[in-house]
C-alpha positions in Angstrom: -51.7 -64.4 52.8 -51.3 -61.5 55.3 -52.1 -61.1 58.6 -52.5 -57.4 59.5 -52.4 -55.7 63.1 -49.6 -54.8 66.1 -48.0 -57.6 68.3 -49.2 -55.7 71.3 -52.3 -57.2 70.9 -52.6 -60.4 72.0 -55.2 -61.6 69.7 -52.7 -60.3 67.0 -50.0 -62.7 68.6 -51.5 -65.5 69.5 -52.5 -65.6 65.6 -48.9 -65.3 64.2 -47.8 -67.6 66.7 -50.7 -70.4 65.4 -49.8 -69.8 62.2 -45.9 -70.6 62.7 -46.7 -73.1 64.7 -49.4 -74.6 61.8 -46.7 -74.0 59.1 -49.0 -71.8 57.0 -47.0 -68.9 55.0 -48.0 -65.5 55.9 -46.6 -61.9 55.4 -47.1 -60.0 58.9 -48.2 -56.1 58.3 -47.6 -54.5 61.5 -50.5 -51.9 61.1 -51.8 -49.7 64.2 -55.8 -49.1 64.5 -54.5 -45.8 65.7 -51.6 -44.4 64.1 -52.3 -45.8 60.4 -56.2 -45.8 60.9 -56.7 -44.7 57.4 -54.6 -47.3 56.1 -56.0 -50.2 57.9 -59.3 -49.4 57.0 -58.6 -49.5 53.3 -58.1 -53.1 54.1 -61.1 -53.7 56.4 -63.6 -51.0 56.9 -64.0 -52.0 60.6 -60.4 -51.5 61.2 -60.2 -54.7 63.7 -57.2 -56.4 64.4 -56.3 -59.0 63.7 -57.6 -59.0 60.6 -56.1 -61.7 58.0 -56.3 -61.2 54.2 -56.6 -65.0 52.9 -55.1 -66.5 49.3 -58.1 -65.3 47.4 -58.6 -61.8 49.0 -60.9 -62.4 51.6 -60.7 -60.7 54.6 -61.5 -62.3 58.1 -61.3 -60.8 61.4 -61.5 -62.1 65.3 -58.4 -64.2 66.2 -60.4 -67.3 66.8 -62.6 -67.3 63.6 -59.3 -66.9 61.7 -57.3 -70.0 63.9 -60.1 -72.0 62.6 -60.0 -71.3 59.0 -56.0 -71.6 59.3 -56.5 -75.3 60.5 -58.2 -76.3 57.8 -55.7 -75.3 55.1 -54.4 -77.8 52.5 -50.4 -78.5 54.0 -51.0 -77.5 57.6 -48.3 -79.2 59.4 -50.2 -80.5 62.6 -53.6 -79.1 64.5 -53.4 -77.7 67.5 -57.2 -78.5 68.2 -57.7 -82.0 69.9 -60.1 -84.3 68.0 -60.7 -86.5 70.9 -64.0 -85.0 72.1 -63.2 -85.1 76.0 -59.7 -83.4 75.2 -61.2 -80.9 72.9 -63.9 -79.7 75.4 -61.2 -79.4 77.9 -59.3 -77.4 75.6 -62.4 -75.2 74.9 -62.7 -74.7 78.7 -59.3 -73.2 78.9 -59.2 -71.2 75.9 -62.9 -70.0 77.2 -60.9 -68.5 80.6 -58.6 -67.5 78.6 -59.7 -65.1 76.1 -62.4 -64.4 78.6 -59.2 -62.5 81.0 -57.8 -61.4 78.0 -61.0 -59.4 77.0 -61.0 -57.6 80.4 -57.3 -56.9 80.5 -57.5 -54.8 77.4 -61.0 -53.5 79.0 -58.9 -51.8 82.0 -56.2 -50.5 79.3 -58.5 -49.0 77.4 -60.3 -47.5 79.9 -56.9 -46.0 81.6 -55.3 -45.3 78.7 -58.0 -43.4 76.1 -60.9 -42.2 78.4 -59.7 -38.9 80.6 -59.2 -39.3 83.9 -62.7 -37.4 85.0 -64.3 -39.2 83.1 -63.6 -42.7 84.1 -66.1 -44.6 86.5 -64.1 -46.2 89.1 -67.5 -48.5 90.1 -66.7 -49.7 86.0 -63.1 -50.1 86.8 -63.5 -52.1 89.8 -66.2 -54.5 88.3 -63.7 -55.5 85.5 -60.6 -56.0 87.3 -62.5 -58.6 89.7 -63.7 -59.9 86.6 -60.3 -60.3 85.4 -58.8 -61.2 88.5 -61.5 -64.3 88.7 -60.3 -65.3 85.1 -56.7 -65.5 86.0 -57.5 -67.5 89.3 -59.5 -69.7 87.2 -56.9 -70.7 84.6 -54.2 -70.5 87.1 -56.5 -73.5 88.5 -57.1 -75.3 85.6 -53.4 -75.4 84.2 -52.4 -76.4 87.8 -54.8 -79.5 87.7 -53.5 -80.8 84.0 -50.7 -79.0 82.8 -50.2 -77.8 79.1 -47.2 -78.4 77.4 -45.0 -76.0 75.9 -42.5 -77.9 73.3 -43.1 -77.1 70.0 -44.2 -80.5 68.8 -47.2 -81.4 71.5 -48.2 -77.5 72.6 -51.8 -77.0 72.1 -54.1 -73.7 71.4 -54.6 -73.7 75.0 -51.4 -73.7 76.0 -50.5 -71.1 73.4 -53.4 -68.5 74.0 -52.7 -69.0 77.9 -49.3 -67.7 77.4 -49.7 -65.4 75.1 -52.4 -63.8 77.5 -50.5 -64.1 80.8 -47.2 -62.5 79.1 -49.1 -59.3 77.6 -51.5 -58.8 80.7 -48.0 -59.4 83.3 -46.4 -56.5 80.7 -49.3 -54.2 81.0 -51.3 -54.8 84.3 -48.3 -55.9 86.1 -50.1 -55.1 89.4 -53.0 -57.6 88.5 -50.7 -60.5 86.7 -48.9 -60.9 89.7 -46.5 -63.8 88.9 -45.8 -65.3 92.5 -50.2 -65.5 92.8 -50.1 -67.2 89.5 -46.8 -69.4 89.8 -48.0 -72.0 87.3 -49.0 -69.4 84.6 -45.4 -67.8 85.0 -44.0 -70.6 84.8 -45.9 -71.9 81.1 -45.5 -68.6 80.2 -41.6 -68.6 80.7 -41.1 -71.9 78.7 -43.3 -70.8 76.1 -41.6 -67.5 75.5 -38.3 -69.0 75.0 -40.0 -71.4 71.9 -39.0 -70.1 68.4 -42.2 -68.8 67.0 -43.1 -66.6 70.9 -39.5 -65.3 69.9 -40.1 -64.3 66.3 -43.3 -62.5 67.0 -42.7 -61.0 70.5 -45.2 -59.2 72.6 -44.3 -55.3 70.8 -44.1 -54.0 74.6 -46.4 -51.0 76.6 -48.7 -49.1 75.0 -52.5 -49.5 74.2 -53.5 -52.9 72.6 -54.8 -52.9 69.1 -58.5 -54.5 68.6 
């Protein structure tokens, strides 16, 4: 199985990172939507990452879709999905904020980063960074009132996608992921990045995030 897109997306990441953690094989193809566009869409005409070619050829896409269908394979080593139904819909609740941040993160990069300058509405920009801001206050909350662990053994998807996202948006919106406003983000995502599988598959560093 392959999983195909850059580690400076965090949808990318937080993949890789499941599957280590889930102890499902996978060959990681570092492929850019930009710089090897033609490539990547002679694997999937929408030339989305992630995008994860499975045992039997198929290809899925969207990070979450393809967590899901990793949990469920024959020899995974643990879940990282609660079953209790309480836990779980806690779980869902921060993974909700999460990716929620996450999506308007990359919003503001994109937006800096590939639209000119004259041609970027500042009434737009503003909109999204309060939305992001308000998704980072909200998980800063909700990891302050029950903390997530970060030890291989007990971390959860939660815990996982909320470091993944705090690290990549401190590295690229540095001014918005302020770490001493969010101490209890900065702090999970500090443990979490010294875990083995955050260190195999680091964040790949500035530039514009691959979708």
């Amino acid at each position: 199985m392959q999983l195909i897109g850059m580690l400076d997306s965090p949808y990318v990441r937080r993949v890789a990172v499941s599957l280590d953690l889930l102890g499902v094989p996978f060959e990681h193809d570092a492929l850019s939507v930009f710089r090897t566009f033609e490539q990547f869409k002679n694997i999937n005409p929408l030339v989305k990452a992630p995008s994860f070619i499975c045992d039997d050829g198929t290809v899925l896409m969207d990070s979450t879709l393809i967590l899901d269908y990793a949990e469920r394979l024959p020899g995974v080593r643990r879940s990282l999905m609660p079953v209790d139904i309480g836990e779980r819909r806690r779980i869902l609740r921060v993974l909700g904020v999460a990716l929620a941040a996450c999506e308007k993160a990359v919003q503001i990069i994109y937006e800096r980063n590939l639209r000119p300058v004259e041609k970027q509405h500042e009434p737009w920009l503003t909109r999204i960074r309060g939305q992001c801001v308000a998704g980072f206050k909200l998980l800063e909350a909700e990891v302050r009132r029950e903390p997530l662990s970060t030890t291989i053994d007990t971390m959860n998807q939660a815990g996982l996608t909320a470091a993944v996202v705090w690290n990549f948006t401190h590295c690229m919106l540095p001014e918005i992921a302020v770490a001493k406003d969010y101490p209890t983000l900065a702090a999970l995502s500090i443990s979490a990045e010294r875990l083995q599988p955050f260190v195999k598959y680091p964040h790949s560093g500035p530039g514009v995030p691959s979708q």
